[in-house]
LOTORKE-900178 format. One record per residue (C-alpha): residue in one letter; x negated, y negated, z negated; residue number from 1. Coordinates in pm, 1 decimal. Layout:
+--------+----------+----------+----------+-----+
! residu !        X !        Y !        Z ! num !
+--------+----------+----------+----------+-----+
!      A !        X !        Y !        Z ! NUM !
...
+--------+----------+----------+----------+-----+
This chain:
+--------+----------+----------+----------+-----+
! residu !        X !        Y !        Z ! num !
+--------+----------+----------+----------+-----+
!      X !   6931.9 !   1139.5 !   3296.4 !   1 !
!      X !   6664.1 !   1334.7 !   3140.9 !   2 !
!      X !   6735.5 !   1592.4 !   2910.1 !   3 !
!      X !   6469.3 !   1470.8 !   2661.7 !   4 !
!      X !   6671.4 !   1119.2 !   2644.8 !   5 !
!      X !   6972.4 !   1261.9 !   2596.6 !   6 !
!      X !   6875.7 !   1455.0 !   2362.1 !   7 !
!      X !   6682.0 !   1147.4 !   2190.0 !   8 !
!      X !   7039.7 !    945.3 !   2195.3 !   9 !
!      X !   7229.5 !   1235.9 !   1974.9 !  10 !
!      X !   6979.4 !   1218.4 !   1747.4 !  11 !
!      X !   6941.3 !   1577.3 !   1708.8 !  12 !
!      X !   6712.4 !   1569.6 !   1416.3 !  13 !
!      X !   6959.4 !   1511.7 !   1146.1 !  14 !
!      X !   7263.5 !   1716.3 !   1271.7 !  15 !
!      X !   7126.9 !   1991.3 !   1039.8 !  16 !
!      X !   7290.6 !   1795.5 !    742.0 !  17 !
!      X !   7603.3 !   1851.9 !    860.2 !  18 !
!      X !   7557.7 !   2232.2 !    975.0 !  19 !
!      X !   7420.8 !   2332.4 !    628.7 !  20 !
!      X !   7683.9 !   2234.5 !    398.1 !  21 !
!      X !   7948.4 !   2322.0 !    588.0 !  22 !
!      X !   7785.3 !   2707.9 !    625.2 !  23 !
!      X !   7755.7 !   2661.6 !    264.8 !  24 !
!      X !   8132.5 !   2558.7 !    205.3 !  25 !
!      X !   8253.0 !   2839.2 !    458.4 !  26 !
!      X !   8087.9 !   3122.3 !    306.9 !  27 !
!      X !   8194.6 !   3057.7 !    -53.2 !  28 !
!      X !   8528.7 !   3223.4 !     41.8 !  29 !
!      X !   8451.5 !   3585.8 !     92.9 !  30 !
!      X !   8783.2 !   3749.1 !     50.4 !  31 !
!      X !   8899.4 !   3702.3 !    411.2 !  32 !
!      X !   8625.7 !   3508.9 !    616.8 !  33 !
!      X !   8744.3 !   3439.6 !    996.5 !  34 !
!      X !   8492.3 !   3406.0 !   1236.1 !  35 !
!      X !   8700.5 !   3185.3 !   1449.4 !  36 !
!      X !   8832.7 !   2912.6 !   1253.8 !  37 !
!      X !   8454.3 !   2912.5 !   1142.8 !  38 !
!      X !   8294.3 !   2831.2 !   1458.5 !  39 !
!      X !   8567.8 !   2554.0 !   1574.3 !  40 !
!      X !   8496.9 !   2375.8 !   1226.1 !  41 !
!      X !   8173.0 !   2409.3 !   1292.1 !  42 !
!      X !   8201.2 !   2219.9 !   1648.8 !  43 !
!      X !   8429.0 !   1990.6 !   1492.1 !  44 !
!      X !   8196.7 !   1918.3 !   1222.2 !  45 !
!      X !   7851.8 !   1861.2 !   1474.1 !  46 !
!      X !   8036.0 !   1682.7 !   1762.2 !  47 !
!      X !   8194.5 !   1438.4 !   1475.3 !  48 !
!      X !   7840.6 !   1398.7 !   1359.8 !  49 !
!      X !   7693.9 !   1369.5 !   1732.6 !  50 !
!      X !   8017.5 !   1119.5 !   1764.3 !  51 !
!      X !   7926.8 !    862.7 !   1484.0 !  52 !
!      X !   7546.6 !    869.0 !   1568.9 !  53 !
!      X !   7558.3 !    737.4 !   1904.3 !  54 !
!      X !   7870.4 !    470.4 !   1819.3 !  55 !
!      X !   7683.5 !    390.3 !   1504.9 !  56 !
!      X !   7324.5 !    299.1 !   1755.6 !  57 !
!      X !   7619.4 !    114.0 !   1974.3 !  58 !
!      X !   7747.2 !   -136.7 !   1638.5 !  59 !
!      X !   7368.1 !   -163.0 !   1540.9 !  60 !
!      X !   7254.6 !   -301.8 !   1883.5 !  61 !
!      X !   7571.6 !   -544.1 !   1878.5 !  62 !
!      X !   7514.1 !   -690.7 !   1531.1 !  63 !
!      X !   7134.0 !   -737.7 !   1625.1 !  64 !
!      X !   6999.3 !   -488.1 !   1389.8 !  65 !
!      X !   6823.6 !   -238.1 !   1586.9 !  66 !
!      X !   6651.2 !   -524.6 !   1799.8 !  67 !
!      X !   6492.3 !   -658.9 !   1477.1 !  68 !
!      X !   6183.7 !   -389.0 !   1583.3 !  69 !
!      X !   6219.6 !   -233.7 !   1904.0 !  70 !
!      X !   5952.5 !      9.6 !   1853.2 !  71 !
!      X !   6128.6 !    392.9 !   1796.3 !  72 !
!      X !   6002.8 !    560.0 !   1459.8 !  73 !
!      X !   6255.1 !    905.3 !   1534.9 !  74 !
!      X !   6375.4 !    898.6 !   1174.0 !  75 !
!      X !   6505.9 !    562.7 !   1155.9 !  76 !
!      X !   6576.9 !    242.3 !   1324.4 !  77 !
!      X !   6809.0 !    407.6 !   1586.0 !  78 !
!      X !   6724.2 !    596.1 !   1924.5 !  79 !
!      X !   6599.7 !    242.2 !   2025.9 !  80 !
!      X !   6703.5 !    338.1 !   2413.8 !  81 !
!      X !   6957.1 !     94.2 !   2446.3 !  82 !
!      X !   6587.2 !   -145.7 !   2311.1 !  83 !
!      X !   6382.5 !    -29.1 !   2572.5 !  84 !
!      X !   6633.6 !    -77.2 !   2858.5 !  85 !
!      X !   6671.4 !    271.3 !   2929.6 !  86 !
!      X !   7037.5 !    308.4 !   2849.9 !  87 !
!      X !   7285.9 !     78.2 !   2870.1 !  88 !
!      X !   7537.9 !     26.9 !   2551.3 !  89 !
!      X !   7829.4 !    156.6 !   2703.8 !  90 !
!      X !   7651.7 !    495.9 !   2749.8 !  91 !
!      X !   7650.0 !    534.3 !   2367.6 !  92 !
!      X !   8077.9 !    414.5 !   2334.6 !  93 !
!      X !   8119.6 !    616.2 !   2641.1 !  94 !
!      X !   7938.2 !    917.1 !   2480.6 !  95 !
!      X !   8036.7 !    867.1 !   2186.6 !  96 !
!      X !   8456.0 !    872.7 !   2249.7 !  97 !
!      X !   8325.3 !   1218.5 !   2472.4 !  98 !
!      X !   8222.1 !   1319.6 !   2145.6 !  99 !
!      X !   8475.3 !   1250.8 !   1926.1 ! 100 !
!      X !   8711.5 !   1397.5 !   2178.3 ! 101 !
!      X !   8564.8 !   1773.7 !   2145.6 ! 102 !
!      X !   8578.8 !   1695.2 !   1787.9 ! 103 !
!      X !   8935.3 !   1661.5 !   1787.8 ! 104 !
!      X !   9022.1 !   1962.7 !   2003.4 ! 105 !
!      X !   8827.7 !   2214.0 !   1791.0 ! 106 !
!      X !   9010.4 !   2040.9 !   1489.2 ! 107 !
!      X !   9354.7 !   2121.4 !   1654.3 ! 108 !
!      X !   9277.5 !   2460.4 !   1745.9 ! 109 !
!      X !   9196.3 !   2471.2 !   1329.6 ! 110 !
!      X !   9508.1 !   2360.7 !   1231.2 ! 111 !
!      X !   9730.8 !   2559.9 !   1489.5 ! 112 !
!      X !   9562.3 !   2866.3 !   1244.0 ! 113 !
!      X !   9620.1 !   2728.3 !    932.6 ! 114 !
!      X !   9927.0 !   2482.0 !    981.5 ! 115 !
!      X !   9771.6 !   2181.0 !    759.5 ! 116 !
!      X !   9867.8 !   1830.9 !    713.5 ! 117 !
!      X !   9636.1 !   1790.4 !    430.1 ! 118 !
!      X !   9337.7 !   1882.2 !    691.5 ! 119 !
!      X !   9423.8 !   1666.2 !    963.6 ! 120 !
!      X !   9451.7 !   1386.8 !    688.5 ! 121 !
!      X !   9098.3 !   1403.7 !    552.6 ! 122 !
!      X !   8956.6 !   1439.1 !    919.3 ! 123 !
!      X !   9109.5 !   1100.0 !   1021.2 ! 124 !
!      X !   8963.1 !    998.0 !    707.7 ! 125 !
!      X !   8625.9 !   1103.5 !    805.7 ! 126 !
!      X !   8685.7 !    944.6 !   1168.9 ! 127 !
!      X !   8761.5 !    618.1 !   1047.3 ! 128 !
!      X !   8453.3 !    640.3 !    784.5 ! 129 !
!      X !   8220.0 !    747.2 !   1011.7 ! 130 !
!      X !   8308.8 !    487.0 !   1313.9 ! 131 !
!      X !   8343.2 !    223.1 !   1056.0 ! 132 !
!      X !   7993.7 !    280.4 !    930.4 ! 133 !
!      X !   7887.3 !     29.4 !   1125.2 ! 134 !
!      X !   8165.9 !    -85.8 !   1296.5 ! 135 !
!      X !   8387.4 !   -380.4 !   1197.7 ! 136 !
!      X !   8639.0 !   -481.1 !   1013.1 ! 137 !
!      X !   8508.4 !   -237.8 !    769.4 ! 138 !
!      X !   8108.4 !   -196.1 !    842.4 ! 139 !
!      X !   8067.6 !    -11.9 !    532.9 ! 140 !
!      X !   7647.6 !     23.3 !    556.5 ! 141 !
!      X !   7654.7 !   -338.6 !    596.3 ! 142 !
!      X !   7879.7 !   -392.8 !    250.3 ! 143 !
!      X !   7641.2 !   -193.3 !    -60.7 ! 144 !
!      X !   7888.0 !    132.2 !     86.4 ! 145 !
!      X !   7725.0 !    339.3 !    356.1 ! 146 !
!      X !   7512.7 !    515.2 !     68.5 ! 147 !
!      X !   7891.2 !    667.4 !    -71.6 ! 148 !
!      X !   8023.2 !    723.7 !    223.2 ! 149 !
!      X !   7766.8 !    886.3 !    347.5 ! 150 !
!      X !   7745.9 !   1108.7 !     -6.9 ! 151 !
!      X !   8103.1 !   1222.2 !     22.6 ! 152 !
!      X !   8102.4 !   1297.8 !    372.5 ! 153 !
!      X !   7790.3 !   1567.4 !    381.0 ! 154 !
!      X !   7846.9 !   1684.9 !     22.0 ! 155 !
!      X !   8218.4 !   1732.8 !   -115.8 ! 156 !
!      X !   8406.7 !   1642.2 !    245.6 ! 157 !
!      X !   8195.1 !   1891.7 !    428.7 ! 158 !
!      X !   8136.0 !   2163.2 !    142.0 ! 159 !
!      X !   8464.4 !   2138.0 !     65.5 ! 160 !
!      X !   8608.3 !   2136.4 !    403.5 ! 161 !
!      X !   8448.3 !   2456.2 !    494.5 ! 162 !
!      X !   8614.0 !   2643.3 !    223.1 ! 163 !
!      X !   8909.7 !   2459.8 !    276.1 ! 164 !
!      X !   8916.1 !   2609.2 !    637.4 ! 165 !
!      X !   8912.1 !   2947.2 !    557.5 ! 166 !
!      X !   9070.2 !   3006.4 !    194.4 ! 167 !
!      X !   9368.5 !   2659.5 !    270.4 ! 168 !
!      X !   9272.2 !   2624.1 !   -108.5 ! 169 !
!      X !   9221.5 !   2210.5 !   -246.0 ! 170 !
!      X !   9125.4 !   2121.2 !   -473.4 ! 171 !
!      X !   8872.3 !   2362.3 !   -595.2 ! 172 !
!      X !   8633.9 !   2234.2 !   -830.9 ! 173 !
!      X !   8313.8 !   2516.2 !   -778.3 ! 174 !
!      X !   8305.5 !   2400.5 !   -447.2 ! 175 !
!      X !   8296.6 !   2018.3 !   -562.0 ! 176 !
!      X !   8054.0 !   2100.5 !   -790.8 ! 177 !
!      X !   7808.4 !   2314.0 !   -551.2 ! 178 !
!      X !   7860.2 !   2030.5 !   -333.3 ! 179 !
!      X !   7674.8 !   1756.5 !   -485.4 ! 180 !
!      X !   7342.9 !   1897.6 !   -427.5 ! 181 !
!      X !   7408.8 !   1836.3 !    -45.5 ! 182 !
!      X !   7534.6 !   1497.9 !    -85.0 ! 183 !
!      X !   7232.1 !   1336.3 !   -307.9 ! 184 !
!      X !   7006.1 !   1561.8 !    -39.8 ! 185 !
!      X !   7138.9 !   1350.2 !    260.7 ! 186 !
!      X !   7195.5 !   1047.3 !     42.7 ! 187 !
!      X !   6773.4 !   1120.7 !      2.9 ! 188 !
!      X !   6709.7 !   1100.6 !    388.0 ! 189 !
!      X !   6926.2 !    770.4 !    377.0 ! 190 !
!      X !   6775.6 !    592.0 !    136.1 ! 191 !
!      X !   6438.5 !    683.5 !    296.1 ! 192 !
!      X !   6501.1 !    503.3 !    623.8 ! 193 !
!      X !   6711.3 !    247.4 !    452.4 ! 194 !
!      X !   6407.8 !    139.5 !    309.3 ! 195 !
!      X !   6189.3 !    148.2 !    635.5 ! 196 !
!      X !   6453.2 !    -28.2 !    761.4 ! 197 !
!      X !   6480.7 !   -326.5 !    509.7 ! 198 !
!      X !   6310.9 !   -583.3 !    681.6 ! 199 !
!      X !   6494.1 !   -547.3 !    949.3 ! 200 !
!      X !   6855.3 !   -496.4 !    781.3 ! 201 !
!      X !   6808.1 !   -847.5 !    542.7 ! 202 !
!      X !   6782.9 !  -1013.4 !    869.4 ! 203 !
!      X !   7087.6 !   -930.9 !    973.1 ! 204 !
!      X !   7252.9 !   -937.2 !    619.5 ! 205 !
!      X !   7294.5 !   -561.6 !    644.0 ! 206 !
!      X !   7356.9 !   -458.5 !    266.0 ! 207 !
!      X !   7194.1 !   -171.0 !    160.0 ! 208 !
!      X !   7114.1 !     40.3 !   -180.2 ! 209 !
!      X !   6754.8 !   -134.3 !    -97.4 ! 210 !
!      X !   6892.9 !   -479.1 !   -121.9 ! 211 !
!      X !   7003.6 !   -365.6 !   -520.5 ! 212 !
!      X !   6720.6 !   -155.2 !   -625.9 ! 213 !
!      X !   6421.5 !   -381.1 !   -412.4 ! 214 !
!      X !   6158.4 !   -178.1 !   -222.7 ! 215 !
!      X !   5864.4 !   -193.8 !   -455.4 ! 216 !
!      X !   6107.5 !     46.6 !   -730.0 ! 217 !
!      X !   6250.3 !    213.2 !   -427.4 ! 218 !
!      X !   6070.5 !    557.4 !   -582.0 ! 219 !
!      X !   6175.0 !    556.7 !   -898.7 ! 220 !
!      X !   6590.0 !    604.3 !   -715.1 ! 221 !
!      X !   6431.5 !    826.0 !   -504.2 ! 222 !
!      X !   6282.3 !   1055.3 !   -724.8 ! 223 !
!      X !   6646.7 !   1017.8 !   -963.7 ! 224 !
!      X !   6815.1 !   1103.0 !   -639.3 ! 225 !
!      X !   6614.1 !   1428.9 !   -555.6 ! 226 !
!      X !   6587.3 !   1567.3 !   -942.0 ! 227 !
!      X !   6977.6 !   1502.5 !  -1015.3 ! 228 !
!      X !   6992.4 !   1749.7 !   -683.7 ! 229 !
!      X !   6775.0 !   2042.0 !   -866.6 ! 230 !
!      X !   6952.1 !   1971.9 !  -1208.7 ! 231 !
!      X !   7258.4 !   2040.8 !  -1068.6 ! 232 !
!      X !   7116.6 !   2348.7 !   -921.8 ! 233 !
!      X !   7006.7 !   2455.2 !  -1304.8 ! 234 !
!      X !   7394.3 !   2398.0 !  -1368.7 ! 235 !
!      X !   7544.1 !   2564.9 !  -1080.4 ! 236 !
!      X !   7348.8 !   2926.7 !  -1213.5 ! 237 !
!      X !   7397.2 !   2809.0 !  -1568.9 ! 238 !
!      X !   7795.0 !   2799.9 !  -1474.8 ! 239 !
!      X !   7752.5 !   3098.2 !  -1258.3 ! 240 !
!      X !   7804.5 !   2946.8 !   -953.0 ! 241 !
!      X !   7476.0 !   3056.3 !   -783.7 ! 242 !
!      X !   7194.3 !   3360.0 !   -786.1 ! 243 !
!      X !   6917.6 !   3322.3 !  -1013.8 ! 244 !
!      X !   6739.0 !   3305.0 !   -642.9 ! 245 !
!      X !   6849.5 !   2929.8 !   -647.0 ! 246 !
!      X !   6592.5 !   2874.4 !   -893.8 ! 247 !
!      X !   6284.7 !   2882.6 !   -541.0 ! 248 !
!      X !   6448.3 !   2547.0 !   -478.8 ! 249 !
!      X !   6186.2 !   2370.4 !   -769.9 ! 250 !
!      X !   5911.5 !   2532.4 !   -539.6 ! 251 !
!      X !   5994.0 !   2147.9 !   -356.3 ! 252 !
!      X !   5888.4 !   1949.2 !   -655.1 ! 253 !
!      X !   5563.8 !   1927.6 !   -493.5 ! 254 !
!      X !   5700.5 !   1827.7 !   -152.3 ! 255 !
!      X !   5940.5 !   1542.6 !   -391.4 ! 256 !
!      X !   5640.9 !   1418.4 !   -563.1 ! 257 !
!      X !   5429.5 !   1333.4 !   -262.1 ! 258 !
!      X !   5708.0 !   1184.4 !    -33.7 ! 259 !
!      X !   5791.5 !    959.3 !   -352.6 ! 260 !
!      X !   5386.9 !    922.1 !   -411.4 ! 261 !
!      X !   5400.7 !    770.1 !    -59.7 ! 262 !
!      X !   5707.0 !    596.2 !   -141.6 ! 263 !
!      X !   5550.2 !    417.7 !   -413.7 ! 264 !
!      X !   5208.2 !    319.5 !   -241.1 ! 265 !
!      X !   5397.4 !    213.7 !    129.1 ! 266 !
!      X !   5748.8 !    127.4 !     81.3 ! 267 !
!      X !   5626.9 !   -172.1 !    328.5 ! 268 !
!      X !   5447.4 !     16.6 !    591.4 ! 269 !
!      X !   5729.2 !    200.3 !    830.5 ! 270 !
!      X !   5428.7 !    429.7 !    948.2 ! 271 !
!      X !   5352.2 !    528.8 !    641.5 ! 272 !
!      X !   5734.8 !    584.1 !    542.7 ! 273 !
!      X !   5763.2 !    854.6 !    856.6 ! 274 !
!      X !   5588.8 !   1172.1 !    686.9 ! 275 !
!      X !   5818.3 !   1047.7 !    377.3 ! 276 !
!      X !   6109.2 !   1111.8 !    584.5 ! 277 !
!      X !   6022.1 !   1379.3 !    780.8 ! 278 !
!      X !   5942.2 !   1564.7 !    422.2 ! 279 !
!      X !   6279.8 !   1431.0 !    259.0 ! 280 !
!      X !   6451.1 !   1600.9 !    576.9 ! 281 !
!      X !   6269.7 !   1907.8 !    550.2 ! 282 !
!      X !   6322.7 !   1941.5 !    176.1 ! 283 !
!      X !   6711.1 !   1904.7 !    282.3 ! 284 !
!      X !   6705.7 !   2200.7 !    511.4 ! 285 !
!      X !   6461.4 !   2418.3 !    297.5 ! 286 !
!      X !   6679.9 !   2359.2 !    -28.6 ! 287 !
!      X !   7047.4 !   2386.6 !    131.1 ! 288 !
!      X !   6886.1 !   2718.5 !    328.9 ! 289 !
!      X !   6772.7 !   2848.6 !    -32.1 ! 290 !
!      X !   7133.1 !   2784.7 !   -142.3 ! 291 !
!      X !   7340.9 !   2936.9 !    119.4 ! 292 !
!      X !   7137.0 !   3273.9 !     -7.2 ! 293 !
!      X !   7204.9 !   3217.4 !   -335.9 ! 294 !
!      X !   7583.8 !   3182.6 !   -307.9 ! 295 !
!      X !   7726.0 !   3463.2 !   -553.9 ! 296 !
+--------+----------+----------+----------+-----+
C-alpha cells in the first residue's frame, strides 16, 4: 500500500487535537515531570486517537453514511477509501484493533509506574466511548451525543489525564478548568464538518448538534462555541491560571469571524465549508500552542 493512503486512512490531520491538550495537561505539573511516563501517554493517547478514526470510517461505511457522497473533502465525510474501492473494510477493523493494541501496551507500561486503578478505569472509559462513537449498541454521534463525548474526551479526559500521569493527583479542578478551552476548540472542528455533513447524516438518521440548531443558524453556535473558548481564557489569567501571554489568543478573532462569515453565507455548499474547517483546525492548533506557553 502506498504510504500516501495510509496515511489518508489515519486521518492524520486531526491527531493534533489530541497531542495538544495532553502536552498541555502534562506540563501543568512541574514539580517532578518524567519524561517517560510522558512519552508512553503520549503514544497511548495518538494510537487511541489513530484507533477510533479508522473503526469510526469502518461503522460509517456499514450504516451507509459515508456512501451518501463518495467524493473525499479531507476534513470531513471520512477517508472515503473504503468509497472508492481502494481499501477494503476490514483493513480499517483490522487496523484499527492494531491500533488500539499499541494503545494498550503504552497504557500498561503507565500504570506499572504509577500503580493506578483509577487510570486504567477512565481509559476503558475512553475505549468504549471512542469505539462506540459510531458503533452500536451505543452509536453515540448517531443519538444528539457525539458532540459531549467528543468535548470530554479532548478537553477534561485528555488535559486532565496528562496531569494525572505525572502528579497521580484527581480531581484537580485548575486542570478542569484550563481544560475547557480544548474541548469547545475540538467541539469547533466537529460541529464544522457535522454541518458539511448534514445532508448526508439525515439520510441515514444520524443525529447531530445540526439536526437541533438547523444549518442556516449553524454560525451563530459556532461563533458561541469559539468565544466561550477565549472567555475562558480571560478567566484562566483572571484566576491566575495562565501568563498574561494567553491574551495573543484574541489575535484569532479575525480568523473566527471569517470561518463563521463563511459559515453563515454556505452552510449548504461542502466546498465552501472546507477553508471553514481547515481555519477552525488551524485556530485549534494556533490557540492550544499559545496556551501551552502561557502555562504559569
Amino acid at each position: 500500500m502506498k504510504i500516501n493512503l495510509f496515511l489518508r486512512a489515519l486521518r492524520l490531520s486531526f491527531v493534533s487535537v489530541s497531542i495538544l491538550p495532553y502536552i498541555f495537561g502534562s506540563l501543568l505539573y512541574k514539580d517532578n515531570f518524567n519524561l517517560i511516563k510522558f512519552i508512553c501517554g503520549l503514544i497511548a493517547a495518538v494510537t487511541l486517537h489513530l484507533s477510533a478514526n479508522l473503526i469510526n470510517d469502518y461503522y460509517d461505511s456499514k450504516s451507509g453514511c459515508d456512501w451518501q457522497d463518495k467524493k473525499f473533502y479531507k476534513f470531513f465525510g471520512g477517508s472515503k477509501l473504503i468509497q472508492e474501492r481502494i481499501l477494503e473494510e476490514t483493513f480499517y477493523l483490522k487496523t484499527s484493533i492494531v491500533f488500539l493494541t499499541i494503545s494498550f501496551i503504552s497504557m500498561m507500561c503507565i500504570y506499572f509506574y504509577i500503580k493506578s486503578s483509577f487510570l486504567i478505569l477512565i481509559y476503558i472509559l475512553v475505549i468504549i466511548l471512542s469505539w462506540q462513537y459510531s458503533q452500536g449498541p451505543l452509536k453515540l454521534s448517531y443519538r444528539y451525543l457525539g458532540e459531549i463525548t467528543i468535548f470530554f474526551i479532548f478537553g477534561p479526559i485528555l488535559v486532565m489525564g496528562g496531569y494525572f500521569i505525572q502528579s497521580k493527583i484527581f480531581p484537580h479542578m485548575k486542570s478542569f478548568f484550563l481544560s475547557l478551552p480544548f474541548g469547545l476548540l475540538t467541539l469547533s472542528i466537529l460541529f464544522v464538518n457535522e454541518l458539511a455533513d448534514y445532508p448526508d447524516d439525515i439520510k441515514v438518521s444520524k443525529n447531530t448538534l445540526v439536526n437541533l440548531i438547523k444549518d442556516k443558524f449553524a454560525f451563530i453556535f459556532y461563533f458561541f462555541i469559539m468565544l466561550s473558548a477565549l472567555l475562558f481564557i480571560v478567566l484562566s489569567i483572571f484566576l491566575g491560571y495562565l501568563k498574561i501571554y494567553a491574551l495573543l489568543s484574541f489575535v484569532s478573532i479575525f480568523l473566527i469571524y471569517r470561518a463563521g462569515k463563511i459559515i453563515k453565507n454556505f452552510y449548504n455548499d461542502k466546498n465552501k465549508l472546507l477553508l471553514s474547517s481547515k481555519i477552525t483546525i488551524f485556530l485549534h492548533n494556533f490557540i492550544s500552542i499559545i496556551l501551552i506557553l502561557s502555562i504559569r
